[in-house]
N, C-alpha and C positions, 0 to 999 in steps of 0.2 A: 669375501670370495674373490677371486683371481679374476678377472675378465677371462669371456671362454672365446678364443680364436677360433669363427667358424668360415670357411671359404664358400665366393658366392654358390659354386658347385651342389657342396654340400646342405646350401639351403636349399636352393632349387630340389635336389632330391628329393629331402625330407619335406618340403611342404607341395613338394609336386605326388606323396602319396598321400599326404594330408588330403590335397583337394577333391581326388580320384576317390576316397573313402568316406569323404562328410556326410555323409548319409544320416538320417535321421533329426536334424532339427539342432539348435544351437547346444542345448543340455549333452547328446550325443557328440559334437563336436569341439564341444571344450573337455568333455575326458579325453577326446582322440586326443588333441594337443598336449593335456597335463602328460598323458603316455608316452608320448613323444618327447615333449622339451623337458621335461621333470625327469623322469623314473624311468626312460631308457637313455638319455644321454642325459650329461649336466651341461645345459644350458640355462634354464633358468632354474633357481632356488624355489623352494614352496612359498614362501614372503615373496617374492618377486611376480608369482606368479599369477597369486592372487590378487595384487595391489593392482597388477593390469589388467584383470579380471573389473575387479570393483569400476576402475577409471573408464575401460570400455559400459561398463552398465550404465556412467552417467553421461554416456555422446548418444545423442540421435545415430540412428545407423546400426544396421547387423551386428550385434557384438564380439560374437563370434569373430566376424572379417578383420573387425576392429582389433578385435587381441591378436589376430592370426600377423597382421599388418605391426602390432604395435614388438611384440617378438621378435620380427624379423628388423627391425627399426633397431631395439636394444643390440641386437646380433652384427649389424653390417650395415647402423647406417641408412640412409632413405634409400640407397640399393638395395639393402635388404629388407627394408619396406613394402618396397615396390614389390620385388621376387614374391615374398611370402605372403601378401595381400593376393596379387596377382592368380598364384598359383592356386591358392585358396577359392575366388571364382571361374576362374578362366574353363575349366572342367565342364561345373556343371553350368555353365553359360554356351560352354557348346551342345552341349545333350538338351537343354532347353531350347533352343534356335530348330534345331535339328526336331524336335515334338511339336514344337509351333508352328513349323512350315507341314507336318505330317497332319495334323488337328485341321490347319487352315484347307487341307485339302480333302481331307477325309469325315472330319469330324462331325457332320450331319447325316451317316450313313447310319443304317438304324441300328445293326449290330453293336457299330462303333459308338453308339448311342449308349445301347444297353451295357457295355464294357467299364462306360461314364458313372454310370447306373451307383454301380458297385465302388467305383472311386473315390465319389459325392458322399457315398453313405459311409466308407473310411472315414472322410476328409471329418463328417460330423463328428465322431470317434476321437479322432484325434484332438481336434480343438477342445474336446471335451475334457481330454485329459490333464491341454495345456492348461486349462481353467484350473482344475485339479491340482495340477503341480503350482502352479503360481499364489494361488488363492492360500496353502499351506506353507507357502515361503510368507507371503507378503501382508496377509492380514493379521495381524497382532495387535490388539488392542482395538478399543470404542472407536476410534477417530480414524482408523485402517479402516475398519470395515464401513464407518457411516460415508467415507469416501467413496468407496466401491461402489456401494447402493444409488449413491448419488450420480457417480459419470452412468452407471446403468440407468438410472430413469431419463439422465440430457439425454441420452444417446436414443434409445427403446422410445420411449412418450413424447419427447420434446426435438429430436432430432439436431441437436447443439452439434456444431463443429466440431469435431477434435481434437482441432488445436487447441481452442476456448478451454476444454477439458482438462487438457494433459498441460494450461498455465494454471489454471487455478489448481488442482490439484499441489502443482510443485511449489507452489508461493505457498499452500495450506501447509506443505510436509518443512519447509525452508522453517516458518515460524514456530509451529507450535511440533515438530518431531525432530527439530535441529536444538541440540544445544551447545554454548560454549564459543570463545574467541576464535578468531582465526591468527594462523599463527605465521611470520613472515614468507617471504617464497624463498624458494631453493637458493642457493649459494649456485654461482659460475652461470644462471641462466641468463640469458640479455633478450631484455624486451625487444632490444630492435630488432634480434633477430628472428623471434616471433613473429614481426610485425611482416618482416619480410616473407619468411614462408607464407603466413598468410595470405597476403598480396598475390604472390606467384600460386598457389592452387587455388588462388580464389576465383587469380585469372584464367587461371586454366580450366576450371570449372562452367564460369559465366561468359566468357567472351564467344565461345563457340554458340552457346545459348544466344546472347544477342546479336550478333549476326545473325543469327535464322529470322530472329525476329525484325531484323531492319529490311532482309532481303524475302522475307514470305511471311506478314505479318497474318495471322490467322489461318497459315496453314496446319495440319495437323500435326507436322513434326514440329511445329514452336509450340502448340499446345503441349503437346506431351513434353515436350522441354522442362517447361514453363514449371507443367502440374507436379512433373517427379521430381523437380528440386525444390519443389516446396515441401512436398512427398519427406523431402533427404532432410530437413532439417528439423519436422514434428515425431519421426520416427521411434520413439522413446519406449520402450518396452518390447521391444521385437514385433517382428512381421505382424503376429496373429493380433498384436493390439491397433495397427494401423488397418488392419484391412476393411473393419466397416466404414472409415474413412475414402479408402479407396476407394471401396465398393459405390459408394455416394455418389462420388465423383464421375467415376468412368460409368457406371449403367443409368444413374436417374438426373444425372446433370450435362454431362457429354455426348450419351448415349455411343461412344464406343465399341461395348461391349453387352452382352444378355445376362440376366443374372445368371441363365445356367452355364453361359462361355466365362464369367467369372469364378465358379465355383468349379469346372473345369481345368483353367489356369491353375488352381490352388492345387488341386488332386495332384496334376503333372506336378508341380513346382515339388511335391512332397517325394516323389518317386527318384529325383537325379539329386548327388552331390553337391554341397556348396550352400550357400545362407538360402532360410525360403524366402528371402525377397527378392529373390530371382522372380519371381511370379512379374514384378513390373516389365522381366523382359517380355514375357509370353503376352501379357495385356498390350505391350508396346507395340508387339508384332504383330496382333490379331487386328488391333486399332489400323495400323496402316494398312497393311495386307486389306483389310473391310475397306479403304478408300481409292487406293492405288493400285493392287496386286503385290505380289510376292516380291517383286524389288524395292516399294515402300513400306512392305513388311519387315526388309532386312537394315533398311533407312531407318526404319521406324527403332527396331530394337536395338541398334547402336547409339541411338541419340540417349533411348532408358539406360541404359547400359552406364552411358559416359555420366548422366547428370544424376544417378543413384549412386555411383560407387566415386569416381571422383571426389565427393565430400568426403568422404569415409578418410579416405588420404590428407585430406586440408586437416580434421581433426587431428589426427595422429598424430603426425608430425609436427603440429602446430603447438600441439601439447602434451605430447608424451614426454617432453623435460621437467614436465611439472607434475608428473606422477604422484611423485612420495608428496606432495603438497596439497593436492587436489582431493587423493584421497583420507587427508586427515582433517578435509574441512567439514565441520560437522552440519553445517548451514547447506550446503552441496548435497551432502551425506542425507539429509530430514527431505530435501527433494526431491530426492531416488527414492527415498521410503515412501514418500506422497504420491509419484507419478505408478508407483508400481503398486501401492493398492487402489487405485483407481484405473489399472489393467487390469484386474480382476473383474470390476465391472464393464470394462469396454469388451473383454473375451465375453462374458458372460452374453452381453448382448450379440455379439458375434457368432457364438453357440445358438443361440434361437432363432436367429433370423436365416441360418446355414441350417437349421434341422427343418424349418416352415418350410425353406424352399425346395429342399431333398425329397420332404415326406407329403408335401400337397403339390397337387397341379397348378392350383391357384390362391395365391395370399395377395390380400389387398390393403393398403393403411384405411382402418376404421378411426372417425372421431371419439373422442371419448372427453366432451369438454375442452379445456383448453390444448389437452393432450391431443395426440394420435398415433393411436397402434396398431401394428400389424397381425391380421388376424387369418386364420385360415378359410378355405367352402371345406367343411370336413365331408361334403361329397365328393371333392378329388383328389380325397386321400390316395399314396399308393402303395399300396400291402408288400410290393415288391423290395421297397427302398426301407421300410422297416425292419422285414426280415434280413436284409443285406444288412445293415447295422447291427440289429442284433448280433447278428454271424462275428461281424468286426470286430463289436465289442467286447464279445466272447474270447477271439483268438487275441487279440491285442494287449486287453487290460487284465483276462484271467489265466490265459494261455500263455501272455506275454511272447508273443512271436515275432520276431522280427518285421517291423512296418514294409518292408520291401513286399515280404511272403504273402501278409493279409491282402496288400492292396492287389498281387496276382489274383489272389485267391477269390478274395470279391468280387474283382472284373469279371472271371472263370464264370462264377455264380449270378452276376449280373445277366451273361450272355447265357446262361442254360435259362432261367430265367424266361428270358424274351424267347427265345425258340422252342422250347417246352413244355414252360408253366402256364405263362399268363395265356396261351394260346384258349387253354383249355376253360379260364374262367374267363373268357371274351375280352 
């Protein structure tokens, strides 16, 4: 195929309505792209497309951004890296600042409560079905699924890190789901110039990070520094597989956040354009806004901002020369198949512990021998936030309605709801 001459203009447009459009979650964002670079212009080939497809599946980091970034990289260069990455969150990283400053202000008022209501009980919906979708890609065979089962009980019963997780998992899938030599690297690529890009977003990356940390050692913007570049390098199966990780971190270890101001964050992050792990903005900005005010809030979510998506750029570019090589190694290849049935169990746990806290007032970690799990008071259950799910799951999974429509709709029904219904059963 000819090389396709694209002008920086021309990217900017197309992925400037890319970014404007992402709506709906990575599955939803990588047909807008195939739409676009595929099958309405010839920019990339179907073989092209997918190789970068596969290669973003196996970086830590939004995949999505990562293709969106690696496209623009094939196209024009780390100009067009930047542009096409860029444009791809810049969007919905404004419409989230903009709901985290409105949340941070308003977000305890009871209506605005009950609007939550119906969001929460989406958001269960949703994750339900990522389980769903994933779970039908990724578990094939005995050893897929005893994986699954397994990150599901570290996580649920024994409360394992992970990261711990998401290594053993990928050393299990490397061995026994990889087979086959690997086969030399590319023609024309120079290590040292790898080495270099390296270096330069490595530094770009961290050096901002330690400064904060030499000049305000244990303030909360080097915390969150700290936590979301750690965040950036175990991120391996998309947002919904990192977030009990998260969740860990920012409400029972930080204390940052409430469980219901995190499950909050996730509803908004689901409603605006661009990767959902935009949600690290919203947790970034709630985090500081809760120590400083609204100026350490805005403090706060550029620091998320810089040390989540910045890696994203180091990988790319670092290693998008090695594309066609990376994705023909089959040791790499049995990894991705490891890490990614063992996100069927990390959603799975994700999904219960997001429906316990929707659907009761109060869950508590109960012992169970060496274990400990979370269990409900099934006296404060709440009839309201199951009937909202239901609704959800009705319009969503059977109805198949557009995610934007349902989550109006359940907020709608949220707030009749609290003004209404529950008025009437005390």
């Amino acid at each position: 195929m000819t090389p396709v001459s694209v002008t920086a203009a021309e990217l900017s447009r197309v992925f400037g309505r890319i970014g404007l459009l992402s709506f709906g979650g990575p599955a939803a964002q990588i047909a807008l792209m195939h739409r676009e670079l595929v099958e309405a212009r010839p920019w990339l080939t179907e073989k092209q497309f997918l190789g970068a497809l596969s290669f973003s599946m196996l970086l830590p980091g939004p995949e999505a951004m990562q293709l969106a970034t690696y496209a623009g990289w094939r196209l024009r260069g780390t100009l067009g890296g930047l542009i096409a990455g860029g444009l791809f969150v810049l969007p919905g990283a404004l419409v989230v600042l903009v709901l985290a400053t409105l949340y941070a202000r308003f977000g305890q008022v009871p209506l605005v409560a009950a609007l939550f209501l119906g969001v929460k009980a989406t958001v269960v919906v949703v994750v339900v079905e990522a389980l769903l979708k994933v779970s039908r890609r990724a578990l094939r065979g005995p050893l897929a699924y005893a994986l699954a089962a397994l990150a599901f009980v570290g996580l649920f019963a024994f409360d394992l890190p992970f990261p711990l997780i998401i290594a053993v998992a990928a050393g299990v899938g490397a061995v026994f789901m990889g087979q086959g030599g690997d086969s030399a690297p590319p023609a024309g690529v120079r290590p040292g110039r790898t080495l270099v890009t390296v270096l330069t977003w490595g530094a770009l990356w961290l050096l901002p990070l330690a400064a904060l940390w030499l000049v305000a050692p244990g303030h909360v913007l080097t915390d969150l520094g700290l936590f979301f570049s750690k965040l950036a390098v175990v991120t391996f199966g998309g947002a919904y597989a990192v977030l009990a990780y998260m969740v860990q971190e920012v409400v029972s270890v930080q204390g940052w956040l409430t469980t219901g101001q995190m499950m909050d964050a996730l509803g908004l992050a689901e409603t605006t354009p661009g990767p959902l792990i935009l949600v690290t903005e919203f947790v970034g900005f709630l985090a500081g806004a809760g120590q400083g005010g609204i100026g350490m809030g805005l403090a706060a979510a550029l620091v998320t901002l810089w040390v989540t998506f910045v890696p994203c750029f180091l990988w790319i570019f670092a290693f998008a020369p090695y594309v066609e090589w990376i994705s023909a190694q089959p040791r790499l290849n049995g990894a991705l198949a490891g890490i990614t049935a063992a996100v069927v169990g990390v959603i799975l746990n994700l999904s219960l512990w997001f429906g316990l806290n929707v659907f009761f007032d109060e869950v508590a970690r109960a012992a169970l021998g060496p274990a400990a799990i979370w269990l409900p008071d099934v006296a404060s259950v709440r009839p309201g936030a199951i009937l909202l799910a239901l609704l959800a799951g009705w319009l969503l999974l059977l109805r198949k309605w557009d995610l934007l429509a349902v989550l109006a709709t359940t907020a709608a029904a949220g707030a009749v709801w609290h003004l209404a219904i529950s008025p009437v059963f005390g």
